[in-house]
C-alpha positions as CSV (number, residue, x, y, z in Angstrom):
1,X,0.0,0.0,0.0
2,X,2.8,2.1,0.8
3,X,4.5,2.1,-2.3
4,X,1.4,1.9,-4.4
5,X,-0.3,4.3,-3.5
6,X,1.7,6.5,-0.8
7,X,4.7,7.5,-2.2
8,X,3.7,6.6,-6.1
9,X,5.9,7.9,-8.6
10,X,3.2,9.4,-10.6
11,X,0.8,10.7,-7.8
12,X,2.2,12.4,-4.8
13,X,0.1,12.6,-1.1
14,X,0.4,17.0,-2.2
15,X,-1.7,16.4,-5.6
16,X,-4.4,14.3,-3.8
17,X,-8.0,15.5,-3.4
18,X,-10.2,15.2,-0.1
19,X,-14.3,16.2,-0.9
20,X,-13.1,18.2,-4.0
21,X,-14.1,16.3,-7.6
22,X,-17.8,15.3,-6.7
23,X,-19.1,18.3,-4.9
24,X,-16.8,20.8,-7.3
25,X,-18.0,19.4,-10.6
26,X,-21.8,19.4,-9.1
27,X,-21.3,23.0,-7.9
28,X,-20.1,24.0,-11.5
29,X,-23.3,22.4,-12.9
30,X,-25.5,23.9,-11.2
31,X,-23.7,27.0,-11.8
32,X,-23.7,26.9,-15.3
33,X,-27.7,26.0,-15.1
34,X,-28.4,29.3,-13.3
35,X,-26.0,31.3,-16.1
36,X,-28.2,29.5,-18.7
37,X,-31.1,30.4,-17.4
38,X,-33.3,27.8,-19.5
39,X,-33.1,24.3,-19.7
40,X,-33.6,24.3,-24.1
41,X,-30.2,26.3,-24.8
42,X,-29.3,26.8,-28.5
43,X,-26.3,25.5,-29.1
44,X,-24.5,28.6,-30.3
45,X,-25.4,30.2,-26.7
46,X,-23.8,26.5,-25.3
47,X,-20.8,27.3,-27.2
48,X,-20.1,30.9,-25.9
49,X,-20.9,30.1,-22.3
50,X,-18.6,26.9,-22.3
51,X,-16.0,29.6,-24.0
52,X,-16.9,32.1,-21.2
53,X,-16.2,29.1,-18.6
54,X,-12.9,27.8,-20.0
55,X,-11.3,31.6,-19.6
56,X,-13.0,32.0,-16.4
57,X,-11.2,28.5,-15.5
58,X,-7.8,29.8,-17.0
59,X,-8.1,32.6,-14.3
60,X,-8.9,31.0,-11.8
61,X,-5.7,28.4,-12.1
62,X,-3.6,31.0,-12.2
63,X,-4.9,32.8,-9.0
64,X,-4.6,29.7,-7.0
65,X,-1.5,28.3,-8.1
66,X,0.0,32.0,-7.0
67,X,-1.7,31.3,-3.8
68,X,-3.9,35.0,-4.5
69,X,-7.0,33.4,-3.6
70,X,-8.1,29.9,-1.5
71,X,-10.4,27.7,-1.8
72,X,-13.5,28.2,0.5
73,X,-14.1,25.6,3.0
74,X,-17.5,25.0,5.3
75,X,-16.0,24.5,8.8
76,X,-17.2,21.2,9.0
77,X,-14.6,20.0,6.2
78,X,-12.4,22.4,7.6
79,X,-11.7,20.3,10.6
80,X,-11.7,17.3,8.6
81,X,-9.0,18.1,6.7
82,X,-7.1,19.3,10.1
83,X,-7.6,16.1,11.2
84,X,-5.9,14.8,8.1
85,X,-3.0,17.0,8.1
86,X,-2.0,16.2,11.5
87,X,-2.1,12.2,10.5
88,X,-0.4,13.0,7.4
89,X,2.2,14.7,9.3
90,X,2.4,11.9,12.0
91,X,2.9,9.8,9.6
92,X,5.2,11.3,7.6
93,X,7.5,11.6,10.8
94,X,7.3,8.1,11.2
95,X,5.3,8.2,14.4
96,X,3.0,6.2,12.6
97,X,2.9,3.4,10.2
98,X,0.8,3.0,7.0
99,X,-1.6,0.2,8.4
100,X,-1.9,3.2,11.1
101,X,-2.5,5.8,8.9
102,X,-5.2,4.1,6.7
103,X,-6.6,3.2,10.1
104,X,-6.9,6.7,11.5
105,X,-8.3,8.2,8.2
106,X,-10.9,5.7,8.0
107,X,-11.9,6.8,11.4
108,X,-12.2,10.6,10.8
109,X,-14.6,9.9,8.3
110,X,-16.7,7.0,9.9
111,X,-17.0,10.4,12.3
112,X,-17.9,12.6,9.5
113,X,-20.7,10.1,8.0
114,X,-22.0,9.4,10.8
């Protein structure tokens, strides 16, 4: 598990995603309902709001790669991912092993479910 999926040459513990892909990408949806204001969309309007979108995108890469803007965070996640940082960190001191790790994750969110 370790080397798999750990410290994997191709995907690093920094580029991993905690709550992001599901609600993100049903958050832009919605979004881009609201902007459409109809549900029968011409295609030609489609095309220049998915145009709009991919600039607005390009933007907004840049600003969070410079670190000008964060990501918001409801408090509730917020702690989560506290909670996940200070494992990470535990284990990435070796205070804890990976069978420890996968452990103590798995408990945060049983809390978070439940």
């Amino acid at each position: 598990m370790d080397r798999q999926w750990i410290h994997h040459s191709v995907w690093s513990a920094e580029t991993w995603s905690v709550y992001r892909t599901n609600n993100d990408c049903e958050s832009w949806h919605a979004g881009l309902n609201r902007k459409a204001e109809t549900c029968h969309l011409a295609l030609y309007k489609l095309i220049m709001m998915l145009f709009r979108e991919a600039k607005a995108v390009q933007v907004s890469v840049k600003l969070l790669s410079d670190g000008k803007v964060q990501r918001i965070m409801s408090k509730s996640h917020s702690h989560v991912r506290a909670k996940l940082v200070k494992l990470w960190n535990e284990y990435d001191q070796g205070e804890k092993s990976t069978q420890q790790l996968k452990r103590a994750c798995a408990h945060v969110y049983a809390q978070v479910e439940s």
